[in-house]
C-alpha positions in Angstrom: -9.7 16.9 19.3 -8.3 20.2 18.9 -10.6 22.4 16.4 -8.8 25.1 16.7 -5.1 23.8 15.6 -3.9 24.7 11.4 -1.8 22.2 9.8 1.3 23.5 10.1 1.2 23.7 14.1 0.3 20.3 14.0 3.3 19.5 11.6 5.8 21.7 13.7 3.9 20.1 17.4 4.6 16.5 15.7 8.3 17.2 14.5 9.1 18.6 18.0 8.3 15.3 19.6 10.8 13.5 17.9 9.0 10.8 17.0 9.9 7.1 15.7 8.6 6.6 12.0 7.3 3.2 11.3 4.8 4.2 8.5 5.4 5.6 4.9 7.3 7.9 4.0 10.5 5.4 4.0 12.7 8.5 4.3 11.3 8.9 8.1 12.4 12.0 8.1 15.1 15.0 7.5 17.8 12.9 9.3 18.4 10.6 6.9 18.4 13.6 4.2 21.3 15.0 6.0 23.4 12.1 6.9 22.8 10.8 2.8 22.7 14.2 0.8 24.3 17.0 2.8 24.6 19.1 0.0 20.7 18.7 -0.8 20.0 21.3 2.0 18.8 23.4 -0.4 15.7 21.8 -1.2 14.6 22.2 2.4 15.9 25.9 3.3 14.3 27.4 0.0 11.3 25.2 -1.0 9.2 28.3 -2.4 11.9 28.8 -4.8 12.0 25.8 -6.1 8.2 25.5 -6.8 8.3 26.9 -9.8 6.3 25.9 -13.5 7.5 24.8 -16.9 10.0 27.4 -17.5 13.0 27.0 -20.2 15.1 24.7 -19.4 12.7 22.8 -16.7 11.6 20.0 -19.4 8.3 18.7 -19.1 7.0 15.7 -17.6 4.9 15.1 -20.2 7.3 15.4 -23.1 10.5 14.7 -21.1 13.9 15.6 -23.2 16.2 17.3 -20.8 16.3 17.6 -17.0 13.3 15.9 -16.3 14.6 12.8 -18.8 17.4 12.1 -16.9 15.8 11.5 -14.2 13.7 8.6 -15.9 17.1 7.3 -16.7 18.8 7.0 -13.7 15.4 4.9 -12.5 15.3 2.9 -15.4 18.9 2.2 -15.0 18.8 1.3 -11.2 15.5 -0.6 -12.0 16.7 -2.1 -15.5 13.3 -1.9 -17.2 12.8 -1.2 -20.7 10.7 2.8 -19.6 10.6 4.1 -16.2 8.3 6.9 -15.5 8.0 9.5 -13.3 4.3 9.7 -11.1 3.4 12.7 -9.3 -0.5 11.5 -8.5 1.0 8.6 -6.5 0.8 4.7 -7.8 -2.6 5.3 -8.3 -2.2 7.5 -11.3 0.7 4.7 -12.3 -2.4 2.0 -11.9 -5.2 3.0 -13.5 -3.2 4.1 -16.6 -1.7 0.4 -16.7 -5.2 -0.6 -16.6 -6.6 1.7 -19.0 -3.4 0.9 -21.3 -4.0 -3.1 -21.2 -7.6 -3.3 -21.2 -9.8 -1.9 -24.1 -13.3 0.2 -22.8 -15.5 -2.5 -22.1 -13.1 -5.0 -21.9 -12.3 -7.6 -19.0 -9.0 -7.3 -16.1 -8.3 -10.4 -14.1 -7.8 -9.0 -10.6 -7.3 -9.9 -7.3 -9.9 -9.2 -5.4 -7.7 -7.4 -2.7 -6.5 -5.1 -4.8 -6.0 -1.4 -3.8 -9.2 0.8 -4.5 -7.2 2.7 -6.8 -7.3 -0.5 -9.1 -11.5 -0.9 -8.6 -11.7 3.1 -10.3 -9.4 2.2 -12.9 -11.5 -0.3 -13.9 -14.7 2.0 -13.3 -13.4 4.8 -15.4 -12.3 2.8 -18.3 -15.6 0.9 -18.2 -13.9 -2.9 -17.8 -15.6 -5.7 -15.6 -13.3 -7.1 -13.2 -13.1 -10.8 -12.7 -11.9 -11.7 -9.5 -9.1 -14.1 -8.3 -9.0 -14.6 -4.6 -6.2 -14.8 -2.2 -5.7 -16.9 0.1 -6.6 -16.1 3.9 -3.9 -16.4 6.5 -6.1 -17.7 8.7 -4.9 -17.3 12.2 -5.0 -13.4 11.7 -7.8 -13.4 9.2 -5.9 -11.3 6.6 -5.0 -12.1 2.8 -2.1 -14.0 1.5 -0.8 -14.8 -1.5 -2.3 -15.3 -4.7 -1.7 -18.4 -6.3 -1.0 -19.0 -9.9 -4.0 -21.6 -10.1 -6.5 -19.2 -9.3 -5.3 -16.7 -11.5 -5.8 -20.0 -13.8 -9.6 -20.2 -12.3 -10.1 -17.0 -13.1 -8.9 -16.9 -16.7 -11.2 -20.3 -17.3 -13.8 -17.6 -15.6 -13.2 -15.3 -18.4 -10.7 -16.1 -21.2 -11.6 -13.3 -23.3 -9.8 -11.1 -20.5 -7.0 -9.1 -21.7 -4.6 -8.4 -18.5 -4.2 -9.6 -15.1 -3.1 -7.5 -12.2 -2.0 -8.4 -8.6 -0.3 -6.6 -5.4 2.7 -8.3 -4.7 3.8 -7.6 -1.7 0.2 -6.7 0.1 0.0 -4.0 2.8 1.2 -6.9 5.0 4.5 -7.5 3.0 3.4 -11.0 2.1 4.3 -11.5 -1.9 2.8 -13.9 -4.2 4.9 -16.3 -7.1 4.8 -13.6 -9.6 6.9 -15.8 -12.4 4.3 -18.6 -12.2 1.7 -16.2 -12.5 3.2 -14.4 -15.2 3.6 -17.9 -17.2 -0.3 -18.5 -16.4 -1.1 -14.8 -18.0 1.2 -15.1 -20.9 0.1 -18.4 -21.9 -3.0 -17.2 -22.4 -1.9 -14.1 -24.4 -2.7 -11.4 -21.0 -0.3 -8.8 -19.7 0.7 -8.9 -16.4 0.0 -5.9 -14.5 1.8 -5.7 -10.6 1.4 -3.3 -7.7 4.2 -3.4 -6.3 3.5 -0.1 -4.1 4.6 -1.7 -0.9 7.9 -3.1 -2.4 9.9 -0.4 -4.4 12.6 -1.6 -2.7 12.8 -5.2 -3.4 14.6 -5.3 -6.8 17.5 -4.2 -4.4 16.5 -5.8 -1.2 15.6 -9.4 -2.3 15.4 -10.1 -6.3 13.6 -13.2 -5.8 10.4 -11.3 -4.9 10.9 -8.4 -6.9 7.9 -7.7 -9.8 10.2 -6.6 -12.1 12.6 -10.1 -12.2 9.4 -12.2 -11.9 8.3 -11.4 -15.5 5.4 -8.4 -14.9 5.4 -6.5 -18.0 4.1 -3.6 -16.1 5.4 -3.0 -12.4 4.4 0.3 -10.1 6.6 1.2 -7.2 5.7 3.3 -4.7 9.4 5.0 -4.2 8.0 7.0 -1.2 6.5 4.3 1.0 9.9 2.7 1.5 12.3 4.5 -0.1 13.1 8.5 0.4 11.1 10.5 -2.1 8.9 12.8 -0.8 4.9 11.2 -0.2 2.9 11.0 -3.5 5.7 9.9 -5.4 5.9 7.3 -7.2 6.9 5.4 -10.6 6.2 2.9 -13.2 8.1 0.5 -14.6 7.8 -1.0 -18.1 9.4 -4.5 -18.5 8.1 -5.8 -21.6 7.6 -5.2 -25.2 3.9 -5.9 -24.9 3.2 -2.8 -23.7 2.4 0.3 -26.5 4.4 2.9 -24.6 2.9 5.7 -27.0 -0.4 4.7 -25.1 0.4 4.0 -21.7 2.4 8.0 -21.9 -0.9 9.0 -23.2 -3.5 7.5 -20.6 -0.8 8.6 -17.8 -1.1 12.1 -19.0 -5.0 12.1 -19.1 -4.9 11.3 -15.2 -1.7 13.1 -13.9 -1.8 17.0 -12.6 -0.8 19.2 -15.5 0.4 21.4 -12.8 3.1 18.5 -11.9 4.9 19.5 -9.0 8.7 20.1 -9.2 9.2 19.8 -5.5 8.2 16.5 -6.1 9.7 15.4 -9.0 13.3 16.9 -7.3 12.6 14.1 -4.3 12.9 11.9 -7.2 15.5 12.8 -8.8 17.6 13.4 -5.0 16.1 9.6 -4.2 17.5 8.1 -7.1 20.7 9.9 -7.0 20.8 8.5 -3.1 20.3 5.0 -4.6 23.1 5.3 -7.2 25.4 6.7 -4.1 25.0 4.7 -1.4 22.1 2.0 -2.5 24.6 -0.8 -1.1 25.4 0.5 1.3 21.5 1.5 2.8 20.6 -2.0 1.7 23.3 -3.8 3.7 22.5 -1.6 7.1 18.8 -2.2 6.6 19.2 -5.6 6.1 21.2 -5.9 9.4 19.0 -3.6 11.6 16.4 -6.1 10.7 18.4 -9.0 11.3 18.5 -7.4 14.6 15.4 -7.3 15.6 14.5 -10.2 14.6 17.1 -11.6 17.2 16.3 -9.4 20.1 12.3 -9.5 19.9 12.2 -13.0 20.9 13.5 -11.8 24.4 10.4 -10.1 24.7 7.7 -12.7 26.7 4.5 -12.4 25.1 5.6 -11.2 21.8 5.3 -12.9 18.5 5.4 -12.0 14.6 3.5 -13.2 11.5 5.5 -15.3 9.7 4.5 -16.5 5.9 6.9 -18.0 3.6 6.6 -14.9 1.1 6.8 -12.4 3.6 8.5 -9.2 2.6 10.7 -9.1 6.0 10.8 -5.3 6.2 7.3 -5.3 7.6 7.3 -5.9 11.0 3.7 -7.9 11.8 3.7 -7.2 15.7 0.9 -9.4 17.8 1.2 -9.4 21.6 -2.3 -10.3 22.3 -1.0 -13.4 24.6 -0.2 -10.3 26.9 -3.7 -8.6 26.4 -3.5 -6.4 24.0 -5.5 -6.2 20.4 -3.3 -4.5 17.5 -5.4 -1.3 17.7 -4.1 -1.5 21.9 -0.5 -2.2 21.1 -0.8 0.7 18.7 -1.8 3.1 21.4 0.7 1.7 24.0 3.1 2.8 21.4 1.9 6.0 20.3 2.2 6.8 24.2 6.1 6.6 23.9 6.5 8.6 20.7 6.3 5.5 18.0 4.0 5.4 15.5 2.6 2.0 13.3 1.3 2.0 9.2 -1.4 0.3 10.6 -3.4 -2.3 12.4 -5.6 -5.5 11.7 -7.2 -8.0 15.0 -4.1 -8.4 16.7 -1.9 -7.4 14.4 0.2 -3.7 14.5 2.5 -3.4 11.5 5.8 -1.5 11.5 6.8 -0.4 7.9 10.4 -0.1 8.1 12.1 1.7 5.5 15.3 3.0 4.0 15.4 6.2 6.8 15.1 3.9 10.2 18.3 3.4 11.5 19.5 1.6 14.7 18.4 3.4 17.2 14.3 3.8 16.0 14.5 -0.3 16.2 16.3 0.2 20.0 13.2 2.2 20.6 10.6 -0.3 19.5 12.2 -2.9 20.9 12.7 -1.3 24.9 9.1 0.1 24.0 7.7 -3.4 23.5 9.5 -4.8 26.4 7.8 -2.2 28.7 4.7 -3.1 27.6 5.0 -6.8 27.8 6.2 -6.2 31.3 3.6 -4.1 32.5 0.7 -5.7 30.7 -2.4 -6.0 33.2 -3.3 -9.4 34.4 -6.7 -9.2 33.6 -6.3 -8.7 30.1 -3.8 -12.1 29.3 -4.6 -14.1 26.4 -6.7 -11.4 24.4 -8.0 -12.8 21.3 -9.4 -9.7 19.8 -13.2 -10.1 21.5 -13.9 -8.1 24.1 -16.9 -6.0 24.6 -16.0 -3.0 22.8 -15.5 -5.1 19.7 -17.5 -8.4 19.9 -15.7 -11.2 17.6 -13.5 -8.6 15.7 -11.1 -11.6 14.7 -13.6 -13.8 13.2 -15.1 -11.0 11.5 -12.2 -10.4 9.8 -12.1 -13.5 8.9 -15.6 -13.5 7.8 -15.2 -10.9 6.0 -11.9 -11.7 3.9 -13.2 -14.9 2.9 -16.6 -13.8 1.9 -17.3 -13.4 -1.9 -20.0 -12.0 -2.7 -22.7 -12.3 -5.3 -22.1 -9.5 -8.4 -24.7 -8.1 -10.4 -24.5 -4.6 -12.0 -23.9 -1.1 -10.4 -26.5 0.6 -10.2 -27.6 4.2 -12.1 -29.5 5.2 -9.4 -28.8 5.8 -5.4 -29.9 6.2 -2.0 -28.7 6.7 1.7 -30.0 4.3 3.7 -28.6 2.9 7.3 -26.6 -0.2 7.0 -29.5 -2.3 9.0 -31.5 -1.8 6.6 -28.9 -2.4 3.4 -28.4 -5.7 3.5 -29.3 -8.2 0.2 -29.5 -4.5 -1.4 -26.7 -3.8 -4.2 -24.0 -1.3 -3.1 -23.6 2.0 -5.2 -19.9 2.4 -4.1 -16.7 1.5 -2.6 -16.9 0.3 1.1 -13.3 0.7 2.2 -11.2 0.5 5.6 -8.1 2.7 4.6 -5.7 1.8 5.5 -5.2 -0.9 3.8 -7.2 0.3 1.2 -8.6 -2.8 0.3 -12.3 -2.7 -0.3 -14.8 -4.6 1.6 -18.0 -4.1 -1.1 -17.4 -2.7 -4.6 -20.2 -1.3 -6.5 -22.5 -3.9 -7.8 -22.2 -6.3 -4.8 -24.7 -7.5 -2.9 -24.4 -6.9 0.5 -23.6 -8.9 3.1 -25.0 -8.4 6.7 -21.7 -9.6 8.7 -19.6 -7.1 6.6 -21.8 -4.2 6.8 -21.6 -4.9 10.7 -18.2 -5.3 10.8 -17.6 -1.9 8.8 -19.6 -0.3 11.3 -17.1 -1.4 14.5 -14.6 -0.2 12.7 -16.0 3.1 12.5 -17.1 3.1 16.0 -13.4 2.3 16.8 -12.4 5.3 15.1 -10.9 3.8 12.4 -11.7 5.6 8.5 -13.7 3.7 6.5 -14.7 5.1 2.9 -18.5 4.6 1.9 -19.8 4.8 5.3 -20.8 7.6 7.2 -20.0 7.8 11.0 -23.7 7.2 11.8 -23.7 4.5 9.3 -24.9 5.2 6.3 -24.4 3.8 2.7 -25.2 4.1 -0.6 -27.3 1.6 -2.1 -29.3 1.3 -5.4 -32.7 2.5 -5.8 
């Protein structure tokens, strides 16, 4: 690792490779900005001048009436919601103020338990017990599925006196969940329905039938930079229903957004959803094709398969080759050596997050890429299945681990650092989370499990980031 290297030479080092961008942003680069808004060049060539404050006649994004206005309208005109809103802290910001909007202080959310972290501190700062609904496990890869509108029915038994529900739809791995039914389940019982639709901003033009915001969410967030082409930490949240108070929701999103909003980003916006209004049809129609693609020409590839599910969002590309020898993490670093880069990887699964910036020739890439690594594969490593003995039953413990739910009690007030050994049956005293996806293995006020602690711990050995736990492999536990 170089020590010695600032940010910006690694920025300038990374463009100069010319890589192939199959993780967020969706723009993928400034390519696509030139090719889709020319006369936008501006916003590159003299970004300093456009950072600028709340001057006259910039509006305000917390008391929008002019410029900034306009752009919520163009978004809640390509989205048709009843309020769109503009989110410069991410989905994240957009989440927890949906939470802290539905649910009273004190109160209960139903949740599924694979929710994004960001979801967990919402309900930690607005002091609400979660109740969990759990996904179903895909279990050849060991990851989570849907969630199914009976459990969100088991958990509402669980607790009726809960006032919203909230669900990721699609999950990191594209795969969506029924949100009408599940909507019908919460409304019957008087609940909002809360969706992160982070991973699918682009499905209310891509494919209504699993888009949030046709399904009957009242509250939908959209994560416009992960697959559409506004600039990273974008984001923005769409109100479909009358049950929501808008007067509080614009007040708990102001209580967690920057008051310094940035107008660089709030110009990617407004330059994304002009792109949309422009040429939306016409991206939609090529990215549907390019997929189409390769969904052809992989299968010429020996050795290469994808996760299929009957949900799945198809612009993420679930890659497994591990009948050739290769683990996700593997397939990831055979790729990286030829200037492609994945979102992320799970077992024997690498993930390619397409989005609206890949054109043709970035799925050529993949696709010759893949077939030289199928070809030269070494014999010795055929018909991987994720244990080796760098990473002893990595596939079952993920497995293990998404399947396990564990006991709950109540976080603790006081903490320690204490080895993970030695944590087991102890209560956690924060988030344990592999990120990406973001999806917590223990929240606080669990008790923890041995297997999961252990199989935290490979994944930092491997490298990998996991929140909560130190590289030596420590973790907070209640004293």
């Amino acid at each position: 690792m170089d020590t010695e290297k600032t940010l910006t030479a690694f920025l300038e080092e990374h463009r100069k490779e010319n890589p192939v961008s199959f993780h967020m942003p969706g723009h993928k680069g400034r390519r696509f900005y030139e090719k889709y808004a020319p006369k936008a060049a501006a916003l590159f060539n003299r970004l300093p001048d456009y950072d600028i404050t709340e001057i006259p006649g910039a509006d305000n994004l917390f008391q929008p009436e002019t410029v900034i206005r306009r752009v919520m309208d163009r978004y809640r005109s390509l989205y048709e919601s009843r309020e769109t809103y503009l989110l410069i802290n991410g989905s994240s910001a957009g989440l927890m103020a949906a939470i802290m909007t539905a649910v009273p202080p004190g109160g209960k959310l139903i949740m599924a338990r694979n929710c994004h972290k960001s979801v967990f501190n919402g309900a930690r700062l607005g002091n609400i017990t979660p109740v969990y609904a759990w996904p179903e496990i895909i279990e050849e890869y060991g990851i989570c599925g849907e969630v199914t509108a009976e459990e969100i029915e088991r958990a509402i038994s669980e607790a009726p006196e809960a006032s919203a529900v909230l669900v990721t739809s699609p999950n990191y791995y594209g795969v969506c969940s029924d949100i009408e039914a599940i909507g019908q389940a919460a409304h019957r019982h008087g609940m909002m329905l809360i969706v992160d639709q982070a991973h699918g901003a682009h499905l209310p033009f891509m494919n209504e039938r699993l888009a949030a915001e046709k399904g009957g969410a009242d509250i939908v967030i959209d994560s416009t930079h992960k697959t559409l082409a506004s600039f990273t930490q974008t984001a923005i949240a769409n109100i479909c229903s009358d049950m929501v108070d808008l007067d509080v929701f614009q007040d708990r999103l102001q209580m967690l957004e920057s008051t310094s909003p940035s107008y660089l980003l709030m110009a990617s916006l407004d330059l994304n959803a002009q792109i949309l209004e422009d040429y939306g049809e016409e991206l939609m129609k090529a990215w549907r094709e390019n997929l189409m693609y390769f969904y052809r020409r992989y299968k010429e590839i020996p050795g290469l398969s994808l996760m299929t599910h009957p949900a799945l969002d198809p612009t993420k590309l679930n890659l497994d080759m591990s009948s050739r020898g290769y683990s996700g993490a593997d397939l990831e670093e055979e790729l990286e050596k030829r200037g492609i880069y994945m979102e992320l990887t799970t077992g024997n699964i690498a993930m390619a997050m397409t989005g609206i910036g890949n054109d043709r020739s970035d799925y050529d890439r993949l696709l010759e890429a893949l077939a030289e690594i199928s070809e030269n594969a070494p014999a010795a490593k055929a018909s991987f299945r994720c244990e080796n003995e760098e990473t002893p039953g990595i596939c079952e413990a993920e497995r293990q681990v998404n399947s396990h739910k564990p006991e709950t009690v109540r976080v603790p007030a006081k903490a320690e650092s204490v080895h993970y050994t030695e944590a087991e049956g102890r209560v956690s005293a924060g988030l344990i989370i592999p990120y990406p996806p973001g999806r917590p293995l223990i929240c606080p006020g669990e008790v923890m499990d041995g297997k999961v602690l252990r199989y935290a711990f490979v994944l930092r050995q491997r490298g990998e980031k996991v929140i909560g736990m130190t590289a030596d492999g420590f973790v907070r536990v209640g004293v």
